[in-house]
C-alpha angles and dihedrals in degrees: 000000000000114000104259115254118241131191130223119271085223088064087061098041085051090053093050094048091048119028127075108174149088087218084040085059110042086050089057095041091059090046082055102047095046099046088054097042098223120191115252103192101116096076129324110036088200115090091210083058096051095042101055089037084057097042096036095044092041083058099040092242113129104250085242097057118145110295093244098060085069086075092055117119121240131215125249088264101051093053086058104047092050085046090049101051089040086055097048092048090050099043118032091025110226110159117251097252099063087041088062103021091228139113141158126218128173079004091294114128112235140192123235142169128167091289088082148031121271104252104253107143135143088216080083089087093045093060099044090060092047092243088284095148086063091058086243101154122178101346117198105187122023134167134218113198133195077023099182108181094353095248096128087046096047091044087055092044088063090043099058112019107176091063134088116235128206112201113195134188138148100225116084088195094062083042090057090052085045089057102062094048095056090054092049094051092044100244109121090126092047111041115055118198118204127184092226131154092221107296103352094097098053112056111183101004131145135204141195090201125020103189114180138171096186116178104282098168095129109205101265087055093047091056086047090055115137100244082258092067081056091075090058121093107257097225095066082056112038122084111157138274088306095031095244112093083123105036095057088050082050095050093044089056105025091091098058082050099050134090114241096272094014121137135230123213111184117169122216108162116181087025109052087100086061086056097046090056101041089045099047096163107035112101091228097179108217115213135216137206138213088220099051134265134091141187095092109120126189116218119194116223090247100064091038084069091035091064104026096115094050085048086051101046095051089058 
């Protein structure tokens, strides 16, 4: 892994002594972002996005706000404050959500801090068409494990708001952060949190849809990680040499757990070629999306009980 760029404290106190403007802003932000060559992969890959989401959330302004506000003069302040946290994402390289304590997934505004991972999942675009290329029609009880900040779980809970949604994880510490994203989206009878590793908390329990985005960074990748992924709790991360530590505990249990003809949607990423080649025979169906990303696979409960064993034995 490359040493990190920084930038001298003198360019932004520069920035803060001579420029005045939103538009000001956003065009030094960019210059920033792209002479240091931070890494974007915790949202928007683009560095304008990231920029005017910086700049236009710092000042409580919608980063689609009318066209004219962006010549508007700031306070001394506010200059600060938007050089501060710029500063801080560029050098010391904390990714923007956790600066400012704020993402959006499925369009649904969350909050984050370094207890959890920054939203960031493909699943997104499972869950804004309903599931409905999976053939998952009116689910009553799902379940959303290795929840994080709950924002899969809460996302799913909008999306379908007649059912009861369990939200798992194993750290006390993301289930505090999900809960306060359950409260703020109004959801506490609908969503459930449970402290759980994998299955152990929910004993009997059956579900139409079992969505989960364990940790998959197998070890080679770990070591590979841009200095931003740092901030992260590892344990969110780490899986393991191949990356599945979790996911083969998930797919030897995930049939006792399944409605009858339930579904199960685990994401692996980077490691879905190391399940492919320890599962040979299991018609694991990969999906793709319209809006990037992959490693995410379905598994019917069906074949969920056709290759438990199989599941079982390669613990």
């Amino acid at each position: 892994m490359d040493e990190a760029v920084t930038l001298p404290q003198t360019l932004f106190q520069e920035a803060v002594a001579e420029l005045h403007t939103i538009r000001d802003f956003i065009r030094f932000s960019v210059t920033c972002l792209r002479s240091a060559d931070v890494h974007l992969g915790h949202g928007s890959e683009d560095p304008f996005a990231e920029a005017t989401a910086l700049v236009m959330q710092t000042l409580s302004l919608s980063w689609d706000a009318d066209a004219e506000i962006l010549d508007a003069r700031l306070l001394p302040s506010e200059r600060r404050r938007i050089v501060e946290l710029l500063e801080k994402r560029i050098n010391d390289r904390i990714p923007l959500a956790y600066l400012l304590n704020l993402a959006y997934f499925c369009g649904h505004p969350f909050y984050v801090d370094e207890r959890v991972l920054v939203p960031r999942s493909p699943i997104a675009e499972l869950i804004n068409e309903n599931f409905a290329s999976l053939g998952v029609l009116d689910p009553q009880r799902i379940l959303d494990m290795c929840t994080g900040s709950g924002c899969i779980a809460i996302a799913i809970a909008h999306a379908f708001p007649e059912a009861l949604v369990d939200a798992t994880d194993i750290s006390l510490d993301a289930l505090s952060v999900a809960a306060v994203n359950v409260e703020h989206h109004d959801l506490l009878e609908q969503v459930n949190l449970i402290e759980s590793d994998v299955f152990s908390k929910l004993p009997g329990q059956k579900y139409d849809l079992i969505v989960s985005n364990p940790p998959y960074v197998d070890a080679g990748d770990m070591a590979d990680l841009p200095p931003e992924f740092t901030h992260e709790p590892e344990l969110a991360l780490e899986a393991g040499p191949d990356g599945l530590s979790i996911t083969r505990r998930i797919l030897a249990e995930a049939a006792d757990y399944l409605t009858e003809n339930g579904v199960l949607v685990v994401e692996v990423g980077n490691s879905w070629w190391a399940l492919d080649q320890a599962f040979p025979g299991v018609p694991f169906q990969w999906l793709e999306f319209e809006n990037g990303g992959s490693g995410v696979f379905a598994l019917t409960a069906e074949a969920c009980r056709q290759h438990q064993q199989q599941f079982r034995e390669a613990l």
